[in-house]
C-alpha positions in Angstrom: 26.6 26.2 -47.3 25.5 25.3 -43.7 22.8 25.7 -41.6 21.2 28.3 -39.2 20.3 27.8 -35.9 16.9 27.6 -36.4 17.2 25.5 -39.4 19.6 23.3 -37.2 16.7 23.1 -34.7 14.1 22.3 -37.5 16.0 19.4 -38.7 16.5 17.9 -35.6 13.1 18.1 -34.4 13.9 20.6 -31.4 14.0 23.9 -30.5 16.3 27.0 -31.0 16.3 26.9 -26.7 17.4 23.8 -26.7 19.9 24.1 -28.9 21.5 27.5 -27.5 20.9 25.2 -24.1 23.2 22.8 -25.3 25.8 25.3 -26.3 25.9 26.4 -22.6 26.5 23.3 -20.9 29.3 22.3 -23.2 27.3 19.5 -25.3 27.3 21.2 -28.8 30.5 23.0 -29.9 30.1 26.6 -31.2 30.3 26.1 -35.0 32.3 28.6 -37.8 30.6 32.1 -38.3 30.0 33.4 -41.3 31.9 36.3 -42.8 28.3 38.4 -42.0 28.4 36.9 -38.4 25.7 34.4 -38.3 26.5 30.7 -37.4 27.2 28.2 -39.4 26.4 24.6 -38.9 27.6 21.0 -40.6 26.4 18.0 -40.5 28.5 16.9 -37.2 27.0 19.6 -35.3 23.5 17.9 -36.9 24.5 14.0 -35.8 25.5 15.9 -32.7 22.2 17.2 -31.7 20.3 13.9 -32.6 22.5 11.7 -30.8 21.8 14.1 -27.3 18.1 13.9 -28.4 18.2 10.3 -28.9 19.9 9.5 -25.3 17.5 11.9 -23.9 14.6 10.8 -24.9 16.0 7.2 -23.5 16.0 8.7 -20.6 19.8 10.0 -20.1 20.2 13.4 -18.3 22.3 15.8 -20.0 24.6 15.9 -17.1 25.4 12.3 -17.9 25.3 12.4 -21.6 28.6 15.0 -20.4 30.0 12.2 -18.3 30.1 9.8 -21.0 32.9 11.9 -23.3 33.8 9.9 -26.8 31.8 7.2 -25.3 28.5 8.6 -25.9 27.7 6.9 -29.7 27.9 3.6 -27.7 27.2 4.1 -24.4 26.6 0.4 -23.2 27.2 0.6 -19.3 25.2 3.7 -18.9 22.7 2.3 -21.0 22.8 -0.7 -19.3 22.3 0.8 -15.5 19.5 2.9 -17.2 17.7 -0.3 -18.0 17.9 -1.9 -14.4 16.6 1.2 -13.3 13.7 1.5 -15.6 13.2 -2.1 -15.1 13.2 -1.4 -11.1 10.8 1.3 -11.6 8.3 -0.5 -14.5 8.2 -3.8 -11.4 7.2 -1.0 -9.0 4.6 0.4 -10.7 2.9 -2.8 -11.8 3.2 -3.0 -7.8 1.3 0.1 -7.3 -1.5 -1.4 -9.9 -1.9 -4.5 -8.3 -2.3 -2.4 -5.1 -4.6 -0.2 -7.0 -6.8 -2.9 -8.2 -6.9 -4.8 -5.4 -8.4 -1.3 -3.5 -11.0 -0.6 -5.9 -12.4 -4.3 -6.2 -12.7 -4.4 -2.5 -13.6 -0.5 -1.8 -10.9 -0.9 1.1 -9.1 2.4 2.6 -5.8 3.0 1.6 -3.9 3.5 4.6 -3.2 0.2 5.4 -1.1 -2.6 3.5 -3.9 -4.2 1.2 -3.6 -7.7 2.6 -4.4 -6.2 5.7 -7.1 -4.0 4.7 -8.4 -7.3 2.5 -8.3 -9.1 6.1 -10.0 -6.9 8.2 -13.1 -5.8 5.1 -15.8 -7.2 7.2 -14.4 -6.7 10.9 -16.3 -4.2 12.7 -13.5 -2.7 14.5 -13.9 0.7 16.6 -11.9 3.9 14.9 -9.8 3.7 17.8 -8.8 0.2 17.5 -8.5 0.7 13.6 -6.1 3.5 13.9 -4.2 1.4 16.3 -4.1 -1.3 14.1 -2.6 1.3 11.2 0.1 2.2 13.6 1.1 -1.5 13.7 1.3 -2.0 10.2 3.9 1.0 10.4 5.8 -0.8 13.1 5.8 -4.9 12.4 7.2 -6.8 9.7 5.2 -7.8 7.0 4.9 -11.6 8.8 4.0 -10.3 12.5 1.6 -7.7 10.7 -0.3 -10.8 9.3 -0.8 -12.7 12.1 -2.1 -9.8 13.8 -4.8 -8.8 11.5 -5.3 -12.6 11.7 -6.0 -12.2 15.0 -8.7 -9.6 14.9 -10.3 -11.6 12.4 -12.1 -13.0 15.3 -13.0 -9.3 16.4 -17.1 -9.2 18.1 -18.9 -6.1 18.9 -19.6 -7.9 22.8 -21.6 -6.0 25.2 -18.5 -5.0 26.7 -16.6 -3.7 24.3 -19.5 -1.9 23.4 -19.3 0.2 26.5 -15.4 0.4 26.8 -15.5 2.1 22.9 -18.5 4.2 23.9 -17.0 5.4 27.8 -17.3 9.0 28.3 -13.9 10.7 29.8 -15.4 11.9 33.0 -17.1 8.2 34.0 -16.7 7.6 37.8 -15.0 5.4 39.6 -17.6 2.5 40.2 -18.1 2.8 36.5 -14.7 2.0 35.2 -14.2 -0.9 38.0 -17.1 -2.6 36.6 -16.4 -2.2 33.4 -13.0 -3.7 33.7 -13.9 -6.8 36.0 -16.9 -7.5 33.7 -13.8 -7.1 30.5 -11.5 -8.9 32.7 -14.1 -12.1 32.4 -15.7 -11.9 29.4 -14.8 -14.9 26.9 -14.3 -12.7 23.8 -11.9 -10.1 25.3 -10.0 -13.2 26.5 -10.0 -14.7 23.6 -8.2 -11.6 21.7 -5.8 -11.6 24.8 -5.0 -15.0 24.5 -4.7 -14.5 21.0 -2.4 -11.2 21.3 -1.9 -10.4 25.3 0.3 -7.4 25.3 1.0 -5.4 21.5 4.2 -4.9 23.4 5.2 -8.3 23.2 5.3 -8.0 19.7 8.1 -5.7 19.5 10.8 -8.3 19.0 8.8 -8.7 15.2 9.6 -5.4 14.5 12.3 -3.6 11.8 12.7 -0.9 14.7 14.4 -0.7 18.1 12.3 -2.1 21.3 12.7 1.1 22.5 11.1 3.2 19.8 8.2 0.4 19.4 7.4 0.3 23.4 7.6 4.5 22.8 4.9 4.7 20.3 3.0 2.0 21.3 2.2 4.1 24.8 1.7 7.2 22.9 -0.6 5.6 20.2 -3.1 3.9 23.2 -2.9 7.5 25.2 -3.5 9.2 22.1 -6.7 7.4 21.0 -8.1 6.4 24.4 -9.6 8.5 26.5 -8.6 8.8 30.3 -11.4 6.7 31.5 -10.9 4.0 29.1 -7.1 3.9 29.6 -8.1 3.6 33.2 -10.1 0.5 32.6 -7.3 -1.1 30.5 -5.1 -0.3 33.5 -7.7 -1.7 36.1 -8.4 -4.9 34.0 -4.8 -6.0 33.4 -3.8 -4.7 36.9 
């Protein structure tokens, strides 16, 4: 005497969805019928069943549990590139925790690289020159992207920079002049030239063309910077 479909699905720890599921995607063969019409099922279509639940549960799809054919009671090779994947994903995630701990033991934002972020904790850049500095990490390699945040390690809230973060759009003439001769001198703003002259310089250390790094570069600074201050960046490098 064999087994119903729920009974079928009882035993195997499923449902009777799943099991009319499997019928329609050509995993489980349709069994005998009784001589009243209801299906029968044997102890084949019961190994059957466990064996798809078993690969499933390892993470197999159902499309390539059909893929496998005979092969599927000892499927090494897919079993095999299921591990390396699993294994690819389990070094990721203990990636993403390192990450994660890393941002809650130092409170740091999370939208840069946490080296970075580590780097700059206690530099008391502007929002502008932070944003700026997020558009770099999107642009240089990991290397280039170090010794940059290196770099504004040695960041100092000068007079001067003071004023150039704090310059209203509409500042006159005389205004931006002095401002950028009185830049164009001061030791710290030199020092972060000297240290990185021209961002643009830096495209060769980038994973992208010079072309698309000079491109959003220019539209980074022209989106954060208002038109007075771009005009003192202008006048002081000029």
């Amino acid at each position: 005497m064999g087994w119903s479909t729920s009974q079928l699905a009882d035993l195997a720890g499923t449902t009777l969805r799943t099991i009319r599921h499997y019928h329609d995607v050509g995993l489980l063969p349709e069994p005998e019928r009784k001589a009243n019409g209801y299906k029968s099922y044997g102890v084949t279509h019961l190994v059957r069943v466990l064996r798809i639940k078993r690969l499933t549960d390892l993470g197999l799809s159902l499309a390539q549990i059909a893929d496998l054919g005979d092969e599927d009671e000892h499927p090494g090779e897919a079993l095999r590139e299921l591990d390396a994947e699993l294994a690819a994903t389990v070094e990721r995630l203990q990636r993403v925790r390192r990450e994660i701990a890393v941002i809650l033991r130092q409170e740091s934002p999370t939208d840069l690289p946490p080296e970075i972020a580590a780097t700059l904790a206690n530099t008391d850049l502007s929002p502008q020159d932070r944003a700026f500095t997020v558009v770099m990490a999107q642009l240089l390699t990991p290397e280039a992207l170090s010794s940059y945040a290196e770099a504004l390690k040695t960041y100092a809230k000068v007079p001067v920079l003071v004023e150039f973060d704090e310059l209203p759009a509409d500042a006159d003439e005389e205004t931006r002049q002095d401002l950028a001769d009185r830049m164009r001198v001061d030791p710290v703003v030199r020092e972060m030239q000297a240290a990185f002259p021209d961002p643009t310089r830096m495209r060769g250390a980038s994973p992208h063309s010079e072309k698309f790094v000079a491109q959003t570069i220019v539209k980074t600074i022209a989106d954060l910077y208002n038109k007075a201050q771009l005009d003192v960046l202008v006048r002081m490098n000029g």
